[in-house]
C-alpha positions in Angstrom: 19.7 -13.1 15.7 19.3 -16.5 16.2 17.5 -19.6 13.8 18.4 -23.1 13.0 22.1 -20.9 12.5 22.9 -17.7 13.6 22.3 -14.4 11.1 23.8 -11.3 12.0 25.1 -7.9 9.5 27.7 -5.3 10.3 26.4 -1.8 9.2 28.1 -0.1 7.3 27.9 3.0 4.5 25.0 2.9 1.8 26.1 0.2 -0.7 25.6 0.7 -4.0 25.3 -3.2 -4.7 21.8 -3.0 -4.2 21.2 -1.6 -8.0 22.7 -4.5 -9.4 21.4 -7.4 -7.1 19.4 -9.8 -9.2 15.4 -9.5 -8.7 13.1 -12.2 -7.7 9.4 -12.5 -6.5 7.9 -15.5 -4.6 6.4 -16.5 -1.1 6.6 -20.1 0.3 3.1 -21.7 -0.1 1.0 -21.5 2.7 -1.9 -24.6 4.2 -5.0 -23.0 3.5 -6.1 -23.7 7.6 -6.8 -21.7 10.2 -4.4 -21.3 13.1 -0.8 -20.0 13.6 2.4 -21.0 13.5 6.4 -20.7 12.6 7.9 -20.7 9.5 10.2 -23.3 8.4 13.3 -21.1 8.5 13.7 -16.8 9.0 14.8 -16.6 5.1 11.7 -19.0 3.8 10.2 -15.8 2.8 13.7 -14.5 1.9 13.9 -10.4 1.6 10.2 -9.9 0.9 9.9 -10.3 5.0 11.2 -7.3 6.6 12.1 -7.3 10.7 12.0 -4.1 11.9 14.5 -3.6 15.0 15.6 -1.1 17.7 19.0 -1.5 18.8 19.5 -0.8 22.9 21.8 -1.4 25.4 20.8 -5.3 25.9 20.3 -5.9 22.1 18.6 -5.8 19.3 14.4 -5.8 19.7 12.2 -6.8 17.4 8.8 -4.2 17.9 7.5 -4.9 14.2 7.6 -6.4 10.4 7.3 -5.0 6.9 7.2 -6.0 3.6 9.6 -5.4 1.0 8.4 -4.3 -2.2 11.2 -2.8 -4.8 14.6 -2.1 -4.2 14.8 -0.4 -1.4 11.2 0.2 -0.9 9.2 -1.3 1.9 5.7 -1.5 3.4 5.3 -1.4 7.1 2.5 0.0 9.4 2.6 3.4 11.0 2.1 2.5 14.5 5.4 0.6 14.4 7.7 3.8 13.1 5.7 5.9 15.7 7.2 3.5 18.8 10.8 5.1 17.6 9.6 8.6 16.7 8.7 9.3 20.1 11.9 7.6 21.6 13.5 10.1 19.1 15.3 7.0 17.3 15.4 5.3 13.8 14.2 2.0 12.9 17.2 -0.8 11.7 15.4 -3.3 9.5 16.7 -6.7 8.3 16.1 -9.3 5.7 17.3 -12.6 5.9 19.6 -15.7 4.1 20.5 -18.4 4.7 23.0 -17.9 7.6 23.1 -13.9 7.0 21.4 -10.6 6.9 20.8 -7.5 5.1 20.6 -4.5 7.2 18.6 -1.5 5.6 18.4 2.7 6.9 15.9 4.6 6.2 16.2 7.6 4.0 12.6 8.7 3.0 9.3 8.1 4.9 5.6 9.0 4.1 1.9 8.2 4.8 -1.6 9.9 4.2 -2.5 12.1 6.8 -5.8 14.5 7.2 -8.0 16.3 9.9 -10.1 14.8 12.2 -13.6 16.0 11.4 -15.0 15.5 15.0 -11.9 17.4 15.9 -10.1 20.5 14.5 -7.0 20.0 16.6 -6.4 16.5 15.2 -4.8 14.8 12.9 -6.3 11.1 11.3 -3.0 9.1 10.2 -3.6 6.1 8.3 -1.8 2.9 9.5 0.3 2.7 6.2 3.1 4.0 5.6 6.0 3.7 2.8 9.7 3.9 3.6 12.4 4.1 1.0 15.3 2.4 2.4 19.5 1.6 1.6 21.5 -1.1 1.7 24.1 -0.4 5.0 25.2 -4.5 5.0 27.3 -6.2 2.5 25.3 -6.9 -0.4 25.8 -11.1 -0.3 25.4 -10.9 -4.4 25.4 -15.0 -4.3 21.9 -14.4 -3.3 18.6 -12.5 -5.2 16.9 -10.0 -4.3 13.7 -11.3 -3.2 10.9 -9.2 -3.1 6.7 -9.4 -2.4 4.5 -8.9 -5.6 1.3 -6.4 -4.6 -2.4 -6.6 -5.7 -4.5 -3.9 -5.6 -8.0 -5.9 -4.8 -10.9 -6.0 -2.0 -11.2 -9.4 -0.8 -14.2 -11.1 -0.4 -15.8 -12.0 2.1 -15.3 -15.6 3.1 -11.5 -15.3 1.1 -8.2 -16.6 2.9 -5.5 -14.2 3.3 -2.2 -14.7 5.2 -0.4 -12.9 7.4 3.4 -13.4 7.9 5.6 -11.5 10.2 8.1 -11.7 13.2 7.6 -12.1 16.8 10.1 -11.4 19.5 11.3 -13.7 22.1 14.0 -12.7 24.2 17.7 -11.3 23.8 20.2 -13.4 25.0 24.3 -12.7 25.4 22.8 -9.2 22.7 21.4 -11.5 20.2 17.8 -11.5 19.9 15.3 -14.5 19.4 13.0 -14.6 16.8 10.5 -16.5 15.2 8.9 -16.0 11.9 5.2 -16.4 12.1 2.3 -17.2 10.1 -1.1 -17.1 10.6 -4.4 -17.4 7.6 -8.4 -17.0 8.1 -11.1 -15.5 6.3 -12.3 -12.1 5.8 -15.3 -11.2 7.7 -16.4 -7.8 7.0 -14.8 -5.1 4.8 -14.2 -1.5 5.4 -13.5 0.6 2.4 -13.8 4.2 3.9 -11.6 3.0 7.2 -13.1 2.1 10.4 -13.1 5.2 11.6 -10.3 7.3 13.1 -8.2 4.8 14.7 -8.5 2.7 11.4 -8.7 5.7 8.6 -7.7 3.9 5.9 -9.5 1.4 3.5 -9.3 -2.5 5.7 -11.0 -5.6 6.2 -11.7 -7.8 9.5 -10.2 -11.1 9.1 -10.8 -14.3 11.9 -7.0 -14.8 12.7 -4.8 -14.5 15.0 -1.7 -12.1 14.5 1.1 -11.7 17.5 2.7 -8.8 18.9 5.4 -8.0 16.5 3.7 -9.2 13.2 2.3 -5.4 13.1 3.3 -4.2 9.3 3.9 -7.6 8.1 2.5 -8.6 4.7 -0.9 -9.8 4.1 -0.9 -12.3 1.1 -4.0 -13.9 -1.0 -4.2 -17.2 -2.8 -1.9 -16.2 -5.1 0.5 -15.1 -3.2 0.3 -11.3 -3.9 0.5 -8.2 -0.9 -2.7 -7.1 -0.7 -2.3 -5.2 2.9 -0.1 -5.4 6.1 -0.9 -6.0 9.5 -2.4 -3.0 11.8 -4.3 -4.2 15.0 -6.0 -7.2 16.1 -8.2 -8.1 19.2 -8.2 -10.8 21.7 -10.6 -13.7 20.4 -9.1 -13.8 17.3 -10.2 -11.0 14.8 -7.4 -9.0 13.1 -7.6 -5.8 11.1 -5.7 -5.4 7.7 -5.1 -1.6 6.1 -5.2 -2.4 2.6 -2.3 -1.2 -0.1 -4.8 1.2 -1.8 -3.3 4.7 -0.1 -0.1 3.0 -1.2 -0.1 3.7 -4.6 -1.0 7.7 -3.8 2.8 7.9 -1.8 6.1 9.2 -3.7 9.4 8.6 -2.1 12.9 9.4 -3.0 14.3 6.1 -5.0 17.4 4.1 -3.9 18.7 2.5 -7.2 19.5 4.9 -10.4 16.7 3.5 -12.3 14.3 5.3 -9.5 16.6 8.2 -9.3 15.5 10.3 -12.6 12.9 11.7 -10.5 12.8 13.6 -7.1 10.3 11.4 -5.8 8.6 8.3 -7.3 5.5 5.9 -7.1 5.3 2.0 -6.7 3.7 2.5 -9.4 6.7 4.3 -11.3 8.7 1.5 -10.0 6.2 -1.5 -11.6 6.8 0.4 -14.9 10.7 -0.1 -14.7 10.3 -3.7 -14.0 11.9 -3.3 -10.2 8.1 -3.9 -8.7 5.1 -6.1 -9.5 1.9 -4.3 -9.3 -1.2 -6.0 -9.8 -5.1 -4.6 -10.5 -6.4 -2.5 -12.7 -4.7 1.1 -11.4 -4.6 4.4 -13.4 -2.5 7.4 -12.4 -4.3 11.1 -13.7 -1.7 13.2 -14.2 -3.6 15.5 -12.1 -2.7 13.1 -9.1 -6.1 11.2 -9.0 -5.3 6.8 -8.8 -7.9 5.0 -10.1 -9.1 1.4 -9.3 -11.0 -0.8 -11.4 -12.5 -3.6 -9.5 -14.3 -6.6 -10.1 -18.4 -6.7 -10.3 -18.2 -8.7 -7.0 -15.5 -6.6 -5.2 -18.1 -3.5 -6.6 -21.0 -4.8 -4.7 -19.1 -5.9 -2.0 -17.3 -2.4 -1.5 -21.2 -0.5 -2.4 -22.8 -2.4 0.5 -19.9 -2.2 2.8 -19.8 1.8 2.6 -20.8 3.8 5.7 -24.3 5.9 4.9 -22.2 9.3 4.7 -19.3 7.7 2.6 -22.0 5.8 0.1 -23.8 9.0 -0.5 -20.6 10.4 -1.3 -20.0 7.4 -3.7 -23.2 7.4 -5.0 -22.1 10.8 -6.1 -18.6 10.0 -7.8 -18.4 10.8 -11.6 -17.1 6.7 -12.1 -16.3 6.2 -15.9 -19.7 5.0 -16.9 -21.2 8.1 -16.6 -18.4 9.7 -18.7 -19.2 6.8 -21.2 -22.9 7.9 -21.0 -22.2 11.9 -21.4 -20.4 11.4 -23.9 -22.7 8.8 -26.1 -25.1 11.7 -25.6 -23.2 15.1 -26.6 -21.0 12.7 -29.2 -17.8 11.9 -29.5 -17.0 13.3 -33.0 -13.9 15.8 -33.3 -14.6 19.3 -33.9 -18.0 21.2 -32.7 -18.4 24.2 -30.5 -19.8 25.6 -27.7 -21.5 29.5 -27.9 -21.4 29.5 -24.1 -17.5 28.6 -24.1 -16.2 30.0 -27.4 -14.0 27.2 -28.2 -13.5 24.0 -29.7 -12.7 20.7 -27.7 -11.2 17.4 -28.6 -14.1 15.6 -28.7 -16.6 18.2 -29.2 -17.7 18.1 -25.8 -17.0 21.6 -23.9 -16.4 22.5 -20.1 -19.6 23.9 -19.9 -21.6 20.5 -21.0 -19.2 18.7 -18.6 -19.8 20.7 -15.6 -24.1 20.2 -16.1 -23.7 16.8 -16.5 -21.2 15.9 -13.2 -24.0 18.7 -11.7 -26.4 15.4 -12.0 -24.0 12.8 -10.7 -21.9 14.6 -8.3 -20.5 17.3 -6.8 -18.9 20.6 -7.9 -16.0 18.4 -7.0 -16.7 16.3 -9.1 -17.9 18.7 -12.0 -14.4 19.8 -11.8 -13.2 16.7 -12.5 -15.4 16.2 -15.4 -13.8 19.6 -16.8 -10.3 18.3 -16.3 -11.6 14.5 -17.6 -13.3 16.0 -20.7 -12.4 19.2 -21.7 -8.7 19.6 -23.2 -7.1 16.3 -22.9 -10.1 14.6 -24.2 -10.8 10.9 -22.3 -9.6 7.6 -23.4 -12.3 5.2 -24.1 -11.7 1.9 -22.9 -14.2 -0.7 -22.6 -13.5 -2.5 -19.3 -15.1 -5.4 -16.7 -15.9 -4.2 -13.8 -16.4 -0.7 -11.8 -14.1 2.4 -11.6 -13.6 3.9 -8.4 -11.1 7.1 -7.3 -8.7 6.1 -4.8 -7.9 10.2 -4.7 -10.8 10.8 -3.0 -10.2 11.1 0.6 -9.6 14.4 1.9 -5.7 13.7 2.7 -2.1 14.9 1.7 1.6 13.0 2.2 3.7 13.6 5.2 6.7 12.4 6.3 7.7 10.8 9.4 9.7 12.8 11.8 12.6 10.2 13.0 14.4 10.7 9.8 
């Protein structure tokens, strides 16, 4: 792979360097213009900018881009892993320095998938996917660790976002050209039930150009924080982002012994031990539910961008106000009792009580959830800015990609 110098890795067995690499976050700053263009360099964005590569018998190819995220965790679209899936082949991906490369396997790989409700006999995948990953390269030590920060947000319309990722120019004498790109624009619409079944997952329409080959790359905001990657885009300029959101619902197997004390763990999981930077309001149930808590404009943006059937459903949801409000009315004092249940609850508040009031908010879904929320555990009460929305609640379940 070719730039100002050459950057090349020999593969070799997982290293074990990775866990003690030093860890740094930081993106070059971007012109806030529209357009599209080269990076300065392929390591300007360091190992935060992920190529992901197919080696065949001419070379190495570049089909797509990710972002890395934690020590051996990475973001990257699905469409991209599908190309090797159904060539029955696994994806290389690289990071770059100055002059070399880290070269990454995969080891772990897993998205949202769910039916198709026009059709029984298909499967809606979204177009994110996270892939846990090991160093096979030397680990060049002399160098950090340079990883993407995340935000869990809906940008507004009118906001600049970036998109950085690789296109692929040619391979010459086995070495493949490359150029990092990056292009920026505004967001133009916003999608937070998908975009139907070629776009299931929450995204937003942005006016800029991405390439071939930028597909999974990151999508930074002002600040310089991941808040989607790089699905699709359309001749005349308008490019579709899948948001992080279903992100934070994944669990992989961990890399680095600090993410090994569980089978499978979170980004989430990986914020708390200080190996990723996770930002938002997000709450994990420990029933499996991922809450967001968004801003009063990202609120009314995401109300009035819902689609009727999916803002009837969110008119429904049992959101933390109305938890607030049940229990200002039914009280929040220990103790009390409940003939119909027979039992005492933390807050005084019994199942029964729970399950009327989500009755007139929601769903027996949802009333369910009010019995989990309310009844036992008891709910935290924390006044916050801003809305609470579940990012659990789209029919859905993990599954992992079938190249590994």
């Amino acid at each position: 792979m070719t730039d100002l110098d050459g950057h090349s890795a020999r593969i070799t067995t997982d290293n074990p360097a990775l866990s003690s690499l030093k860890l740094a976050w930081g993106w070059a700053e971007f012109s806030a213009e529209d357009g599209i263009g080269p990076l300065s360099s392929m390591y300007e964005a360091g190992d935060a900018l992920v190529a992901v590569g197919q080696m065949n018998e001419d070379g190495m190819t570049i089909l797509g881009s990710g972002v890395m995220v934690a020590p051996g965790m990475l973001l990257t679209a699905t469409h991209v892993l599908d190309e090797f899936a159904q060539e029955g082949r696994s994806p290389l991906f690289f990071t770059f320095l100055p002059g070399k490369a880290r070269a990454w396997l995969p080891h772990d790989v897993v998205t949202i998938s769910g039916e198709d409700k026009f059709d029984d006999r298909r499967k809606i995948v979204s177009d994110l996917s996270l892939v846990g990953v090991t160093l096979n390269s030397d680990a060049h030590d002399d160098f950090p660790l340079n990883l993407a920060a995340m935000q869990v947000a809906l940008p507004l319309l009118g906001e600049r976002l970036w998109a950085i990722g690789f296109r692929h120019h040619s391979i010459e004498n086995g070495a493949a050209h490359v150029a990092p790109m990056v292009s920026s624009g505004l967001v133009t619409a916003v999608f937070p039930s998908g975009r139907g079944s070629f776009l299931a997952s929450a995204c937003v329409e942005v006016n800029m150009d991405t390439l071939g080959g930028m597909s999974g790359g990151a999508v930074v905001n002002s600040e310089a924080r991941v808040v989607g990657i790089v699905s699709t885009s359309f001749e005349g300029g308008l490019s579709y982002i899948t948001l992080i959101w279903e992100a934070l619902r994944l669990e992989i197997a961990g890399a680095v012994p600090d993410l090994q004390t569980r089978k499978k763990v979170s980004l989430k999981f990986a914020a708390s031990k200080g190996l990723a930077r996770l930002l938002g309001n997000v709450e994990e149930k420990p029933w499996g539910d991922v809450i967001f808590s968004f801003s009063d404009k990202e609120s009314e943006l995401f109300a009035s961008s819902l689609s009727g059937e999916a803002a009837e459903k969110m008119r429904r949801k049992l959101v933390r106000n109305d938890v607030d409000t049940f229990l200002d009315e039914f009280g929040r004092e220990n103790g009390g009792s409940c003939r119909r249940c027979r039992g005492r609850t933390a807050r005084g508040t019994c199942a029964s009580q729970a399950s009327r009031f989500a009755g007139s908010v929601g769903d027996t879904a949802e009333a369910s959830r009010a019995h989990r929320q309310l009844d036992g555990r008891g709910l935290r009460r924390r006044r916050r800015p801003g809305n609470h929305f579940c990012g659990a609640g789209r029919p859905g379940h993990s599954s992992h990609r079938p190249f590994l």
